[in-house]
C-alpha positions as CSV (number, residue, x, y, z in Angstrom):
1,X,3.0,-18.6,-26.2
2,X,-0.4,-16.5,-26.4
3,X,-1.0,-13.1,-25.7
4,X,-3.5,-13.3,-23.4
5,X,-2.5,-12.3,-19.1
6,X,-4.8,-13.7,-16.5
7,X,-5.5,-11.8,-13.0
8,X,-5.3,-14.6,-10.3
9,X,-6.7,-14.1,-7.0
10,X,-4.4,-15.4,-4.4
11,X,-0.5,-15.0,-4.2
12,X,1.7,-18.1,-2.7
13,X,4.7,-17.3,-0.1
14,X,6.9,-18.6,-3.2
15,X,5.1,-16.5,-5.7
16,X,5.9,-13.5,-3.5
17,X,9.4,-14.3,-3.8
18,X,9.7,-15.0,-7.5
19,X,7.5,-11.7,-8.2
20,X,9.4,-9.6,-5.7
21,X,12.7,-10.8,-7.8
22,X,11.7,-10.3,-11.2
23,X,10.3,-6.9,-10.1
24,X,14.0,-5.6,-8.5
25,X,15.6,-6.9,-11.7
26,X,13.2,-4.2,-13.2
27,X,14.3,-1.9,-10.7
28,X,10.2,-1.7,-9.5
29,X,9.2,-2.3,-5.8
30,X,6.3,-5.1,-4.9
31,X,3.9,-3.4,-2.4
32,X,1.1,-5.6,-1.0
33,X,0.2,-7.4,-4.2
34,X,-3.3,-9.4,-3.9
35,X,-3.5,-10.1,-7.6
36,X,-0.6,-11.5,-9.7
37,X,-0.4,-11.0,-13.6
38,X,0.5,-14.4,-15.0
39,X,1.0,-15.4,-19.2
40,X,1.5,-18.9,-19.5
41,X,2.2,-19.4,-16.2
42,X,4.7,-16.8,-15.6
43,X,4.6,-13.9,-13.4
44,X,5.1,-10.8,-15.0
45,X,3.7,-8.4,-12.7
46,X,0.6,-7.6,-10.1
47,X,-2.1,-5.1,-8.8
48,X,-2.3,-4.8,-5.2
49,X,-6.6,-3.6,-5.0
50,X,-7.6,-2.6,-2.3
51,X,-4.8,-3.6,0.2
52,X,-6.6,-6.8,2.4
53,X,-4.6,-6.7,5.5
54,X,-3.1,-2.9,4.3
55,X,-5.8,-0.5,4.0
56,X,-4.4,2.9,2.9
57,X,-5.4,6.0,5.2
58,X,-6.1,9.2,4.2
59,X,-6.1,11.8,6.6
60,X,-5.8,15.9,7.3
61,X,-5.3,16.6,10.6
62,X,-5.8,20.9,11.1
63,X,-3.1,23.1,11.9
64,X,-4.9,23.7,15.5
65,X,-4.8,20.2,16.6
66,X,-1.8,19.9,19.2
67,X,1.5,17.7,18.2
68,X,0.0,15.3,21.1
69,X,-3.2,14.7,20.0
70,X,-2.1,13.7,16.1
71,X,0.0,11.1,17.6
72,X,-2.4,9.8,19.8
73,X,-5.7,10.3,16.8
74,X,-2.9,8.5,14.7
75,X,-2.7,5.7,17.2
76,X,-6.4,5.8,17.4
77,X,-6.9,5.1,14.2
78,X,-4.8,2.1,13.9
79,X,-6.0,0.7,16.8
80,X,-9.0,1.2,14.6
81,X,-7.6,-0.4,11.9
82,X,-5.4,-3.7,13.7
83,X,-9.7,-4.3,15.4
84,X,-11.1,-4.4,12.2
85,X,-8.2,-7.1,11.3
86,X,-5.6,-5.7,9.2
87,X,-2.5,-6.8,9.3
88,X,-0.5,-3.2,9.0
89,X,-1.8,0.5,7.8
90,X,-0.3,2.5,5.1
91,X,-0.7,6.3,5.5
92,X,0.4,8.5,2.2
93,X,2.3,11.2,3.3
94,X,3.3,14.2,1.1
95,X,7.1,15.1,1.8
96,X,5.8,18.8,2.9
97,X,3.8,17.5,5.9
98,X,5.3,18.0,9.2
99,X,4.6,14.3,9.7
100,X,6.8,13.2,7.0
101,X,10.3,13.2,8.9
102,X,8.7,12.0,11.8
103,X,7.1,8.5,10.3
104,X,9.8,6.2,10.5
105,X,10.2,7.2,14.3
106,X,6.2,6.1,14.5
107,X,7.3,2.7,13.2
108,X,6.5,2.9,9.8
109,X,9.0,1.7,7.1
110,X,9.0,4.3,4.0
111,X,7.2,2.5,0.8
112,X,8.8,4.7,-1.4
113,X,8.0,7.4,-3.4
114,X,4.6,7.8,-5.4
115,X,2.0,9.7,-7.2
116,X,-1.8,9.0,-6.5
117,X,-3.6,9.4,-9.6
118,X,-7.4,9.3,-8.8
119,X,-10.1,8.3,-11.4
120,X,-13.9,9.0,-10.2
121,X,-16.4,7.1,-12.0
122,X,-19.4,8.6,-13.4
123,X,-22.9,7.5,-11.5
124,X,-25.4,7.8,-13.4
């Protein structure tokens, strides 16, 4: 056994199962993984970078924009999005939006529950 974990690049269908097993029995949730953590050819856990096929939306949308015209920006935007070839969007959404309850009636599926924590990098 060595110590040492390798980042892969690519992610089989089977992989995806094995990983999103192991990961319940840690009672963790697998969310768009693009590179699996493997020691000695085990998985034992993955970074999902940048979402290929996922890309995560930001958005504020003002307080004087009408009910209507959020939904239809929101469509908008992933009509945007499903152009530019993803496969699905995934929109954070803090639990005291207004748009929170109303997410899984848009046809999203709730990811759970996370904190962002945000690192700039210094440019020098």
């Amino acid at each position: 056994m060595t110590d040492h974990i390798w980042i892969h690049h690519r992610i089989s269908k089977e992989e995806l199962c094995e990983l999103i097993e192991k990961a319940r029995l840690e009672n963790h949730g697998v969310f768009l993984p693009t590179h699996p953590l493997k020691r000695d050819g085990e998985l034992i856990g993955y970074f999902s970078v940048g979402s290929p096929g996922y890309p995560v939306v930001f958005a504020w949308l003002g307080e004087c924009i009408q009910a209507r015209e959020s939904f239809s920006l929101i469509n908008s935007i992933e009509n945007h999005v499903v152009l530019a070839g993803a496969n699905g969007v995934c929109f954070p959404v803090p639990k005291n939006s207004p748009f929170h309850p109303l997410m899984e009636h848009m046809g999203f599926k709730n990811g759970g529950t996370y904190d962002f924590f945000v690192k700039n990098f210094e440019k020098g």
